[in-house]
RODO-2510 file (C-alpha; in nm, 4 decimals, decimal comma):
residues 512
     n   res          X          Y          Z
     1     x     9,4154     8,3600     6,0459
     2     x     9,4653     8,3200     6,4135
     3     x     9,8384     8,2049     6,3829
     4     x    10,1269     8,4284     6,3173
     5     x    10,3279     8,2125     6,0728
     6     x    10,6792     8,3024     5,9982
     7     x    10,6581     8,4651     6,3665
     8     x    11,0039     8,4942     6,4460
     9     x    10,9737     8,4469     6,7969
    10     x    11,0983     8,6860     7,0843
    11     x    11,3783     8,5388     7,3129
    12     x    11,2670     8,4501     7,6322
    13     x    11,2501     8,6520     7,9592
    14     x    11,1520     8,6518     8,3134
    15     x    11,2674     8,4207     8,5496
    16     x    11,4414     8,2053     8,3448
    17     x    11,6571     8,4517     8,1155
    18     x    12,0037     8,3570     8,0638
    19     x    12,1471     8,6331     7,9031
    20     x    12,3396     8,9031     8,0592
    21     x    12,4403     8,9358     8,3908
    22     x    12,3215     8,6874     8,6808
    23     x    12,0644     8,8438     8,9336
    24     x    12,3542     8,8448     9,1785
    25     x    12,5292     9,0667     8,8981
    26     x    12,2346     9,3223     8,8963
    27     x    12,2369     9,3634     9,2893
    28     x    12,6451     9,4238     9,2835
    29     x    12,5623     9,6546     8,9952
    30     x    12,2596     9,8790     9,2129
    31     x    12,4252     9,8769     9,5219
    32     x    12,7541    10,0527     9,3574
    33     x    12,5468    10,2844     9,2047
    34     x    12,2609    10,3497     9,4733
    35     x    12,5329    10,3964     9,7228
    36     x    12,7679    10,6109     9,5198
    37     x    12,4367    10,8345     9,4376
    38     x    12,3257    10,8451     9,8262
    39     x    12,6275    10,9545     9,9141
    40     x    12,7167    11,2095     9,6935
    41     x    12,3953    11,3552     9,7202
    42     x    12,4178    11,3646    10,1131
    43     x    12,7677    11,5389    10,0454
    44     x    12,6124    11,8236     9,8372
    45     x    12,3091    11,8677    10,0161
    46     x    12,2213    11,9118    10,3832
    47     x    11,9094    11,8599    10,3964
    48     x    11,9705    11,4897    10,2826
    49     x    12,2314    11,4543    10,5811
    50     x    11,9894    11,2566    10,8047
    51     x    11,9858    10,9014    10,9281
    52     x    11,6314    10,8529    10,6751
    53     x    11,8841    10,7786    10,3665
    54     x    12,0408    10,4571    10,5361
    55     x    11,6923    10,2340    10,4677
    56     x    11,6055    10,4582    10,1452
    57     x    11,9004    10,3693     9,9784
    58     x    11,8924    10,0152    10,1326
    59     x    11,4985     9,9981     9,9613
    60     x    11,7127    10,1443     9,6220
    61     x    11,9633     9,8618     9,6137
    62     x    11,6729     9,6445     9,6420
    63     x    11,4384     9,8114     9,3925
    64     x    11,7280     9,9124     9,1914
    65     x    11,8484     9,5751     9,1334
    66     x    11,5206     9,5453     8,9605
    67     x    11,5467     9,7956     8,7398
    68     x    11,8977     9,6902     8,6319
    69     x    11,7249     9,4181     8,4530
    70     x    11,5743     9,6952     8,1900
    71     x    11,9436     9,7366     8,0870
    72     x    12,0720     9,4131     8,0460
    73     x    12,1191     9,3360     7,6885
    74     x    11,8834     9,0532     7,5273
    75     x    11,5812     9,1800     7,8072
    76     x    11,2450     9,2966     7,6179
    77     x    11,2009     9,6502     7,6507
    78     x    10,8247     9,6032     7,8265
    79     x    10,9699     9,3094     8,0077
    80     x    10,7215     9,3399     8,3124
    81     x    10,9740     9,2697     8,5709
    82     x    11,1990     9,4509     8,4384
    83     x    10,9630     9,7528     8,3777
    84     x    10,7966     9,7407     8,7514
    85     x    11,1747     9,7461     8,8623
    86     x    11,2051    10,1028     8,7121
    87     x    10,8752    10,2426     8,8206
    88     x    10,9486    10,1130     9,1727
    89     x    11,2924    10,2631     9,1573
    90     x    11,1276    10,5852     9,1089
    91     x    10,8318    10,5012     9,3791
    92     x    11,0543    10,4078     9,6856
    93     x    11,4110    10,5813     9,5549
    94     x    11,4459    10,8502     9,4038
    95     x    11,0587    11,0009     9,4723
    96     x    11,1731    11,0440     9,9092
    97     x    11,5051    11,1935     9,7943
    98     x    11,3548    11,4621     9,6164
    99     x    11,1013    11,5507     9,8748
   100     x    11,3434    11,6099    10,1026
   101     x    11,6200    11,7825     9,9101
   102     x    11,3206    11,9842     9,7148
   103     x    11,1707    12,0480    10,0142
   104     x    10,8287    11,9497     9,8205
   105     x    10,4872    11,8063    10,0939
   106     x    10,1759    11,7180    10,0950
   107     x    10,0219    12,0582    10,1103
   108     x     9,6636    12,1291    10,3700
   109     x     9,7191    11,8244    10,6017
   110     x     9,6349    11,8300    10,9737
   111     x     9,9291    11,8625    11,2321
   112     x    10,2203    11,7232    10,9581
   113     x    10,4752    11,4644    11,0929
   114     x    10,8497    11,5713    11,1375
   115     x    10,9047    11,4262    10,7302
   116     x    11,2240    11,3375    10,7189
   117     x    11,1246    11,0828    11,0536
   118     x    10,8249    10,9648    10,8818
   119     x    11,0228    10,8879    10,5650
   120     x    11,2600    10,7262    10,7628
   121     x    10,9963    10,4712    10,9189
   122     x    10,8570    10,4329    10,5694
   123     x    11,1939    10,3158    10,4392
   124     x    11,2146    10,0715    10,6699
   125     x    10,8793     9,9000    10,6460
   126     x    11,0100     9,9183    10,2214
   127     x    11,3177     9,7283    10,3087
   128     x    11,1408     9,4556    10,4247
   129     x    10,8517     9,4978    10,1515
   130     x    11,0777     9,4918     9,9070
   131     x    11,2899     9,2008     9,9918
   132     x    10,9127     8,9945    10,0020
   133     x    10,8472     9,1482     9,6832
   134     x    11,1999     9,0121     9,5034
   135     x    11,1570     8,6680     9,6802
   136     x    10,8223     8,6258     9,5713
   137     x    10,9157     8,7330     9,1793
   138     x    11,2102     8,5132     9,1846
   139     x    11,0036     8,2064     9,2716
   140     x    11,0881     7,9407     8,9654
   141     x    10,8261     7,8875     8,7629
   142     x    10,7102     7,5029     8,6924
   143     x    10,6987     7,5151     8,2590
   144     x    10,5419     7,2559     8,1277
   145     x    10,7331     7,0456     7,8254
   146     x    10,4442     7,1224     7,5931
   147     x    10,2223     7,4758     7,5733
   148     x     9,8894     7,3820     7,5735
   149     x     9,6875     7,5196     7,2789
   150     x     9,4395     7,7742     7,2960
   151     x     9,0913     7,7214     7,1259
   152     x     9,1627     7,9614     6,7578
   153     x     9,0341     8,2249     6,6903
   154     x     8,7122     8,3197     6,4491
   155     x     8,8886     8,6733     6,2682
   156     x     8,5672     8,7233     6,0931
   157     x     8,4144     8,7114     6,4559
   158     x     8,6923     8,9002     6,5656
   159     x     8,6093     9,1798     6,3233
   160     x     8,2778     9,1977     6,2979
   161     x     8,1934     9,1936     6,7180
   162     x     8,5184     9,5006     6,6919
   163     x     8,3143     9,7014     6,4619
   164     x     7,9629     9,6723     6,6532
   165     x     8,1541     9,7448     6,9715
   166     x     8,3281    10,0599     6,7865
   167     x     7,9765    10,2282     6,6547
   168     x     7,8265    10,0938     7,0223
   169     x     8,1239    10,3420     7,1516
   170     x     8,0548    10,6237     6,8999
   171     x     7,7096    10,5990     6,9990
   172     x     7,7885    10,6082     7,3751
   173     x     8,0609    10,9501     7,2972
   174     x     7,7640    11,1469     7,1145
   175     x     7,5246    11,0677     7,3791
   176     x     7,7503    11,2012     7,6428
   177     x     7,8282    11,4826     7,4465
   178     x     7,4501    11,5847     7,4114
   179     x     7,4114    11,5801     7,7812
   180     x     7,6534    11,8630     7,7955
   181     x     7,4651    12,0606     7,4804
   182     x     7,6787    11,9658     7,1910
   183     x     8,0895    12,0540     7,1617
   184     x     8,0782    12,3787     7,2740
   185     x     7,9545    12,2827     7,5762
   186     x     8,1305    11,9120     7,6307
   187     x     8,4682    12,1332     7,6688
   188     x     8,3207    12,3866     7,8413
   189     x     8,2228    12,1099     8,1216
   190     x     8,5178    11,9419     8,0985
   191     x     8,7370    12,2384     8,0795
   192     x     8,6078    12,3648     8,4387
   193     x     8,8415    12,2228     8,7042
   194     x     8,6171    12,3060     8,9772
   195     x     8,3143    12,1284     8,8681
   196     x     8,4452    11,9101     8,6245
   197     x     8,4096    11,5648     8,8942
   198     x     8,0581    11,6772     9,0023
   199     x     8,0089    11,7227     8,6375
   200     x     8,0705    11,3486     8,5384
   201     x     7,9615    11,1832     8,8816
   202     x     7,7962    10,9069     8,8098
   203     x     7,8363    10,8140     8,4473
   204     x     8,0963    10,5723     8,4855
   205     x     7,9294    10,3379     8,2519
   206     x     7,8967    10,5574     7,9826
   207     x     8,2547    10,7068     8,0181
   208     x     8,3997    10,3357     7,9848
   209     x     8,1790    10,2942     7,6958
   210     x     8,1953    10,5915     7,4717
   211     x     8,5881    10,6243     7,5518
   212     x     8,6645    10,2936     7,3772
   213     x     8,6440    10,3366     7,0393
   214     x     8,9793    10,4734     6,9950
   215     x     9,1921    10,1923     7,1384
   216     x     8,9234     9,9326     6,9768
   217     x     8,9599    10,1346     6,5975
   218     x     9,3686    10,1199     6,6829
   219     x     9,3590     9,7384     6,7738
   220     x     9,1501     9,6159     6,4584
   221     x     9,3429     9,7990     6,1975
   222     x     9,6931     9,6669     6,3540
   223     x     9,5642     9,3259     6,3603
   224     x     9,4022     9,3469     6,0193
   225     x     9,6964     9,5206     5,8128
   226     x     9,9768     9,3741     6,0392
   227     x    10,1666     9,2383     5,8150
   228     x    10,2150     9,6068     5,6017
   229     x    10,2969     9,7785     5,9538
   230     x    10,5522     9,5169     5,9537
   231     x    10,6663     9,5925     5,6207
   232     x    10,6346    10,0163     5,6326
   233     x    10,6918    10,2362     5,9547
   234     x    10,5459    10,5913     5,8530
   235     x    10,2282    10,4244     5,8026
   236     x    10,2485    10,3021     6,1755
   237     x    10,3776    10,6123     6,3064
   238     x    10,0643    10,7979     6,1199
   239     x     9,8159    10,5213     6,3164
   240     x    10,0102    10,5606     6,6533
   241     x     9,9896    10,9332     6,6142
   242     x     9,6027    10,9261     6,5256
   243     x     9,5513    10,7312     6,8299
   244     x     9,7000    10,9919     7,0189
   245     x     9,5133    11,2829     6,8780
   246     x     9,2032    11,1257     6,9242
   247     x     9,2690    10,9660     7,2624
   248     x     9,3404    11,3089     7,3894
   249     x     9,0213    11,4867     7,2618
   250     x     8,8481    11,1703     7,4111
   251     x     8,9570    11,1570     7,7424
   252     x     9,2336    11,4470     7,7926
   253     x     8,9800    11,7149     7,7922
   254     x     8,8306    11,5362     8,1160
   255     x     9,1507    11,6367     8,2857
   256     x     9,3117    11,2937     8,3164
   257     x     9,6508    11,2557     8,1545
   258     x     9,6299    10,8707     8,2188
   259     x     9,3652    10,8553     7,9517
   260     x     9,5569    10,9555     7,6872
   261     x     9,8730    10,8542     7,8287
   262     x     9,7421    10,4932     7,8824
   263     x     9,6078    10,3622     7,5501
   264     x     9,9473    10,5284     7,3707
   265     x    10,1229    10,2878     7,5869
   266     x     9,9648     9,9898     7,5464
   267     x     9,9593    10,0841     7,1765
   268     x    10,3173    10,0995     7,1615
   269     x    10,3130     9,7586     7,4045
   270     x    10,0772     9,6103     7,1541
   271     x    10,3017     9,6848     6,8356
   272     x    10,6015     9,5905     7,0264
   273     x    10,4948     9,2196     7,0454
   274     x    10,2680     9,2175     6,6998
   275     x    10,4309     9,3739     6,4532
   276     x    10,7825     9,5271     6,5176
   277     x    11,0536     9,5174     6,7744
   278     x    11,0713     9,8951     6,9436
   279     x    11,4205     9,9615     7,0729
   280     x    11,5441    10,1457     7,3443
   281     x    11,6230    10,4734     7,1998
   282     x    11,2240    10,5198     7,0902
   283     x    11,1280    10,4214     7,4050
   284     x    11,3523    10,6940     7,5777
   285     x    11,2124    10,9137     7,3007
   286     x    10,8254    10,7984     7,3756
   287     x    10,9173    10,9071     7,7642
   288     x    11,0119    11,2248     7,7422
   289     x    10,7292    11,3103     7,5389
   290     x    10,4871    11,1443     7,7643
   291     x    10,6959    11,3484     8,0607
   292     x    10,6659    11,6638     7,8934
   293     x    10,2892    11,6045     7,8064
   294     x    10,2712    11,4987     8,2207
   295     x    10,3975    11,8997     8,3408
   296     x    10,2403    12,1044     8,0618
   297     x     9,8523    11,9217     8,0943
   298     x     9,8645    11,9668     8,4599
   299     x     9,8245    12,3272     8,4156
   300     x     9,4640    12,2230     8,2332
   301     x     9,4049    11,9956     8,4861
   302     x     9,4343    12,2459     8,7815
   303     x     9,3585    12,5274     8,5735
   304     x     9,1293    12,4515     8,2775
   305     x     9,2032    12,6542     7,9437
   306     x     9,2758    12,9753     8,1151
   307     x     9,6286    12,7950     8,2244
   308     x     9,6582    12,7180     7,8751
   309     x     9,6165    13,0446     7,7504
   310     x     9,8126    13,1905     8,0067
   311     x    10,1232    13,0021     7,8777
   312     x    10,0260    13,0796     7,5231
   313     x    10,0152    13,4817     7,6331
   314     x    10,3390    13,5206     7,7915
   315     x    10,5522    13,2635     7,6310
   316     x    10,6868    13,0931     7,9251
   317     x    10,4964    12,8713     8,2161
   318     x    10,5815    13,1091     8,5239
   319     x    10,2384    13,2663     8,5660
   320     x    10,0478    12,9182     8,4686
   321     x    10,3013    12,7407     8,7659
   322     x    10,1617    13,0520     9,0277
   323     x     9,8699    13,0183     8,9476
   324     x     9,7920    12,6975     8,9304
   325     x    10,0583    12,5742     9,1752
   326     x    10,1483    12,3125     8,9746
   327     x    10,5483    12,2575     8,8924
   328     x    10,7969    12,0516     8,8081
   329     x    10,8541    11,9735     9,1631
   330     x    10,5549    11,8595     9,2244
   331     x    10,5236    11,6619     8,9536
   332     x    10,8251    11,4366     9,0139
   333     x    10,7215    11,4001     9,3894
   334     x    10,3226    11,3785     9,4134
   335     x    10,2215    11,2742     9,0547
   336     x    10,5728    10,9982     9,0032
   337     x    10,5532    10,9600     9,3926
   338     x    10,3647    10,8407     9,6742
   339     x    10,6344    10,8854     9,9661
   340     x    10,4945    11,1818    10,1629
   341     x    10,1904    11,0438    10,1340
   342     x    10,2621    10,7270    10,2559
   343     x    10,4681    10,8751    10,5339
   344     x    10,1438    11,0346    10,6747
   345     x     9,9141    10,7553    10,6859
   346     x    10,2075    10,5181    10,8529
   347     x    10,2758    10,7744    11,0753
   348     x     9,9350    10,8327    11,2014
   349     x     9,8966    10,4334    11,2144
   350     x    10,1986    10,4326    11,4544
   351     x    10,0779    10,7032    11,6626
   352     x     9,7131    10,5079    11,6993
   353     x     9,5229    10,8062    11,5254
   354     x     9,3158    10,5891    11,3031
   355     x     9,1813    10,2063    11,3438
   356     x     9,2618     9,9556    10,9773
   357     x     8,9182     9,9806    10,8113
   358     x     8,9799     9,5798    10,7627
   359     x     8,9581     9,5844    10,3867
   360     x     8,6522     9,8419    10,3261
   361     x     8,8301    10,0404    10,1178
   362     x     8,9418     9,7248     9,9006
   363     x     8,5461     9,6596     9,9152
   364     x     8,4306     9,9613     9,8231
   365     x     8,6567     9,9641     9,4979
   366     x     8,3900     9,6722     9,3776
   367     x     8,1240     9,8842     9,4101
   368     x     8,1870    10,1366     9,1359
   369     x     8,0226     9,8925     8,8780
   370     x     7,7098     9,8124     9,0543
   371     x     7,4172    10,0992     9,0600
   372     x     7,3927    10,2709     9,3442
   373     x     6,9933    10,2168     9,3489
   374     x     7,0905     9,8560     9,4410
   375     x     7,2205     9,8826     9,7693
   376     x     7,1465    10,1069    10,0298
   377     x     7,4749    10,1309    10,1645
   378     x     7,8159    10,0495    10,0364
   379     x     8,1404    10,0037    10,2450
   380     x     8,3519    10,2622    10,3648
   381     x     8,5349    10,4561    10,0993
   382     x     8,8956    10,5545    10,0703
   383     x     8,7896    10,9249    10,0455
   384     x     8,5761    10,9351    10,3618
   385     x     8,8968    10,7041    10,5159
   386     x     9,1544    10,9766    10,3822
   387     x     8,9859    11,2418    10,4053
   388     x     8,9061    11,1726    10,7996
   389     x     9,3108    11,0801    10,8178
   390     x     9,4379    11,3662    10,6783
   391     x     9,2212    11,6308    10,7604
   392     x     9,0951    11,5641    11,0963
   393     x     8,9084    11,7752    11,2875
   394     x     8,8978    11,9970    10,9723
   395     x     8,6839    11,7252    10,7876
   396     x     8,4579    11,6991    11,0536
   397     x     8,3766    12,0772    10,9652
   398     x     8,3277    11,9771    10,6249
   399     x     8,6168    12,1029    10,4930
   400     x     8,7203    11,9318    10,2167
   401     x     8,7572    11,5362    10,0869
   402     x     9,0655    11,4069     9,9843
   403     x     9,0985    11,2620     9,6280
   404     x     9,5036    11,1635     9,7405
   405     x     9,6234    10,8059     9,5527
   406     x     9,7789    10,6002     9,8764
   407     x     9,9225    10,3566     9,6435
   408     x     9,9371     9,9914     9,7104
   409     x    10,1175    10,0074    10,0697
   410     x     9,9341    10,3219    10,1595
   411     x     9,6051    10,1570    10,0775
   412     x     9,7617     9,8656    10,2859
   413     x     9,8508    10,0089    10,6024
   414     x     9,4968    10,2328    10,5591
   415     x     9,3133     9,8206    10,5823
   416     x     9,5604     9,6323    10,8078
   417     x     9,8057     9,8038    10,9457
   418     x    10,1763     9,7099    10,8816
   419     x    10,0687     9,3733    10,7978
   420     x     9,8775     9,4929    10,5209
   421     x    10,1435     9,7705    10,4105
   422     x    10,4032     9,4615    10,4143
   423     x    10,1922     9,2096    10,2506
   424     x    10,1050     9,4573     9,9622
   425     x    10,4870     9,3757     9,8777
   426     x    10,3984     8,9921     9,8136
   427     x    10,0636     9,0646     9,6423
   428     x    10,2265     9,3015     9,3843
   429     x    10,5183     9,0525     9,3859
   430     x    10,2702     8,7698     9,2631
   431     x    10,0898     8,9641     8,9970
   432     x    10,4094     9,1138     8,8434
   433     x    10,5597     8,7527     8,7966
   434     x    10,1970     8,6179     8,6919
   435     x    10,2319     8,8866     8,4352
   436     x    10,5858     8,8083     8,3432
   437     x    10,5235     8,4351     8,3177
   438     x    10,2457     8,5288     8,0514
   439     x    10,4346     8,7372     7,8753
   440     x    10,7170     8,5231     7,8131
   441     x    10,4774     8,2363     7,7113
   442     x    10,2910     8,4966     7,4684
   443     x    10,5920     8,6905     7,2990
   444     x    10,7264     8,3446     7,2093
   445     x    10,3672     8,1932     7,0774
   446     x    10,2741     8,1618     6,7311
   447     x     9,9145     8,2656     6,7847
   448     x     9,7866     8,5340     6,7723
   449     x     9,5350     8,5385     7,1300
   450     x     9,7818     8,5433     7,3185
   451     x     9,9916     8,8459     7,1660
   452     x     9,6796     9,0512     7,2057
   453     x     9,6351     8,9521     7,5573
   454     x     9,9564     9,0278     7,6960
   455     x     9,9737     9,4104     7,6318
   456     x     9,6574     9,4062     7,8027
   457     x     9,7163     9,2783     8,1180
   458     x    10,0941     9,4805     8,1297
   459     x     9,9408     9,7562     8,2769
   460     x     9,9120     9,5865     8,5937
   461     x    10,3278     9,6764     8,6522
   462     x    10,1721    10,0250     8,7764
   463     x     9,9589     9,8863     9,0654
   464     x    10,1999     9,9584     9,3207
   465     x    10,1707    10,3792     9,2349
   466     x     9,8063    10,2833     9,2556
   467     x     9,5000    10,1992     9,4692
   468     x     9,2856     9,8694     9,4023
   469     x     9,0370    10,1101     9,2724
   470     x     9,2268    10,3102     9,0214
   471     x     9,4338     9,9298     8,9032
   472     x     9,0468     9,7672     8,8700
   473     x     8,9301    10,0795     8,6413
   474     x     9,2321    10,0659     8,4313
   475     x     9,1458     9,7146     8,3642
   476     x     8,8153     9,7455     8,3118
   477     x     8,8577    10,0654     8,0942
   478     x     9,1687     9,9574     7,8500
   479     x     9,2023     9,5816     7,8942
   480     x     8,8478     9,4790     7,8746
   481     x     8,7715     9,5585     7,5169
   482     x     9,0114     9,3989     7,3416
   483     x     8,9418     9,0812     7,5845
   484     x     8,6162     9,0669     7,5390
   485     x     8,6895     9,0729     7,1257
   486     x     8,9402     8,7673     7,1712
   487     x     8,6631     8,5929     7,4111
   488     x     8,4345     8,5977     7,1390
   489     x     8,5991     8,5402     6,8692
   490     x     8,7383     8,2167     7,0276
   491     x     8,4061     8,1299     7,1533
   492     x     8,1830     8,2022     6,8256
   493     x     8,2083     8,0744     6,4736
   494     x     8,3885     7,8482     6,3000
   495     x     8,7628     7,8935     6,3783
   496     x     9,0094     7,8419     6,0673
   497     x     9,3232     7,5687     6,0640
   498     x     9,5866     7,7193     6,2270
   499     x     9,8033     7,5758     6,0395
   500     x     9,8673     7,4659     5,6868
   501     x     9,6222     7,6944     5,4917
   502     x     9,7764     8,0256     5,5287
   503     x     9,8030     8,2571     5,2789
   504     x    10,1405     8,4438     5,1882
   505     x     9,9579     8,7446     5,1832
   506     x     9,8494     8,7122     5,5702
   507     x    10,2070     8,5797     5,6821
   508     x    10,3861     8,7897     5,8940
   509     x    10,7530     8,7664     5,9963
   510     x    10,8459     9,0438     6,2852
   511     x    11,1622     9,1661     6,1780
   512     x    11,5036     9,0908     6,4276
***
């Protein structure tokens, strides 16, 4: 069936949430608490004594009042707005706070600006991003008195285009592993961090292809058997924990945490509004696994199995941090951050080092699914941009590209200058409450489209940690799949009544 009857629907958020405490509640709440924090830290550490903190923690009351949302009772757990506010937090907070008092940088830039200046300048352009960004998300949406119906959906469609697009994936996955000479030599490849991008360079295609199947096997057994997932959690647990083992073998062993870290996410995201309510204490739980699996892969990523086995040897990850240099510093700066970064590129802006590239980056991000033998030239890339920006003169001697994430404002300033780093507020701004305006309309529907679409377009709350290129690939890569499935599945066959000829067997009531 392509209804969920029985649904018990989710109460509403987003703009129009009622319960709790009043936005005006959540800013008292993060300015007590941003300010209390600033200052004690500033107290206890020296480093932090410096005029920087007066717009960071400014950009925290801002951010922060976001992320107060999360706690409110009655708000969803993935509640995008809510979510975005705590990524954010992390972004333009608590990230510049901890390169300072961890003394953490960018490492093997050209002539480095005085940081804690350059964060300072940063912090202000995030004041006024961020106060764009929370006008633009609190803009009331116009309902209308009656949803409009979607066109059903064909399950037996549904099904059987899942299953061709599943063996079209396995298909895809052994042919890439035969390039590489079976197994043995897949890891091998993707086990050597030196090569391992020169390795895979231009089978983008394929990767998106053959790394599918997982997420698509996941999605058509919850759907199918939702309504015993409902009913039993170990069985769940075992299919959310086969999705991880396999996701990581898929696209873990490439070095990328994000594919494995990704489809468990929108896994969990996907349950969350299908089957059963997941409460706050799992997702707590669910982070500091993911955190935990974020500091002990980086030692593959940098390192390939030899870090592995160097932590397996002596017991303890000393030796794999040296040599590697990969540590929990840097992880909670570079990998959850984008401040020193960002500092750089502003700063070199200000100083009239570089010219905006007037949107060729954004450009070139549209050019990684067309062939290559179809144009003779594409537009400027962010690498040859960064790399030029950060290494200058040394890239001119050929030393060395950069493969650095800007994130949304970096990539902004990088195009347009401080217009474009401002602006990148109000364009994250609109998608986040596009998102949250969805999800509030899907959570609450009986049908079951839209419940599968939502989880897919969440992961857009991370574009502001990202670059157009890296948000575009993530859609393409995890979201397009199951949209495609819904796409055809409304668009081929004969869909069923969505109401009145259910059977009890396919009912399913989410329990409170």
């Amino acid at each position: 069936m392509t209804t969920l009857a029985g649904v018990t629907p989710a109460r509403a958020t987003g703009t129009r949430d009622k319960t709790g405490p009043k936005p005006r509640g959540d800013l008292l709440v993060a300015a007590i608490v941003v300010s209390a924090t600033s200052i004690a830290l500033a107290v206890c550490l020296p480093p932090l004594r410096h005029w920087f903190m007066i717009p960071t923690t400014l950009t925290g009351i801002l951010i922060g009042s976001e992320a107060v949302r999360w706690f409110r009772r009655g708000t969803d757990v993935f509640d995008p707005r809510a979510c975005a506010g705590l990524l954010g937090f992390q972004f333009l907070y608590v990230a510049p706070i901890l390169q300072v008092a961890l003394d953490e940088w960018v490492t093997h830039i050209y002539d480095p600006p005085p940081w804690r200046e350059a964060l300072g300048t940063l912090a202000i352009l995030n004041v006024i991003g961020t106060t764009l960004y929370r006008a633009t998300v609190t803009i009331p949406s116009r309902g209308r008195r009656q949803p409009r119906r979607s066109r059903p959906m064909h399950m037996p469609t549904f099904y059987a285009a899942g299953v061709i697009a599943v063996v079209l994936s396995l298909i895809a996955m052994r042919y890439e592993i035969a390039i590489f000479g079976g197994i043995d030599g897949f890891v091998a490849a993707m086990a050597d961090e030196i090569n391992r991008v020169k390795n895979m360079r231009g089978m983008g295609a394929l990767i998106l292809l053959s790394e599918a199947f997982p997420s698509l096997i996941f999605t058509l057994v919850l759907v199918r058997w939702r309504s015993t997932f409902a009913k039993h959690v170990l069985p769940l647990a075992a299919l959310v924990l086969a999705l991880a083992v396999t996701q990581f073998f898929v696209g873990g062993l490439k070095g990328s945490r994000s594919s494995t870290l990704w489809p468990l996410l929108l896994a969990l995201v996907l349950v969350h509004v299908l089957v059963r309510r997941i409460s706050r204490k799992v997702i707590v739980l669910v982070a500091v696994v993911m955190f935990a699996y974020l500091y002990i892969y980086a030692f593959y990523k940098a390192g390939g199995v030899k870090a592995i086995d160097e932590v397996r040897r002596t017991g303890t990850v000393q030796g794999a941090e040296s040599d590697t240099g990969r540590d929990l510093p840097l992880l909670l700066t570079a990998d959850l951050g984008r401040a020193d970064i960002q500092s750089v590129v502003l700063d070199r802006y200000l100083e009239g080092r570089f010219e905006p590239v007037m949107g060729a980056t954004y450009v070139n991000s549209l050019f990684m699914f067309i062939p290559d033998s179809l144009f003779s030239s594409v537009p400027t890339s962010k690498v040859d941009v960064g790399s030029r920006l950060l290494y200058s003169p040394g890239y001119e001697d050929g030393q060395g590209d950069s493969s650095k994430i800007y994130g949304m404002t970096g990539e902004g300033i990088i195009n347009f200058g401080l217009v474009g780093g401002v602006l990148s507020f109000v364009a994250f701004g609109l998608a986040v409450r596009a998102v949250q305006i969805y999800w509030t309309s899907a959570v609450q529907s009986p049908e079951l489209a839209p419940k599968l679409i939502a989880p897919m377009i969440w992961v857009v709350i991370n574009a502001q940690g990202a670059d157009l290129d890296n948000t575009l690939f993530s859609l393409c890569k995890y979201t397009m799949p199951v949209l495609l499935l819904v796409f055809l599945a409304r668009q081929f066959g004969r869909p069923e009544a969505p109401t009145g000829s259910a059977q009890p067997s396919r009912l399913l009531r989410i329990p409170r």
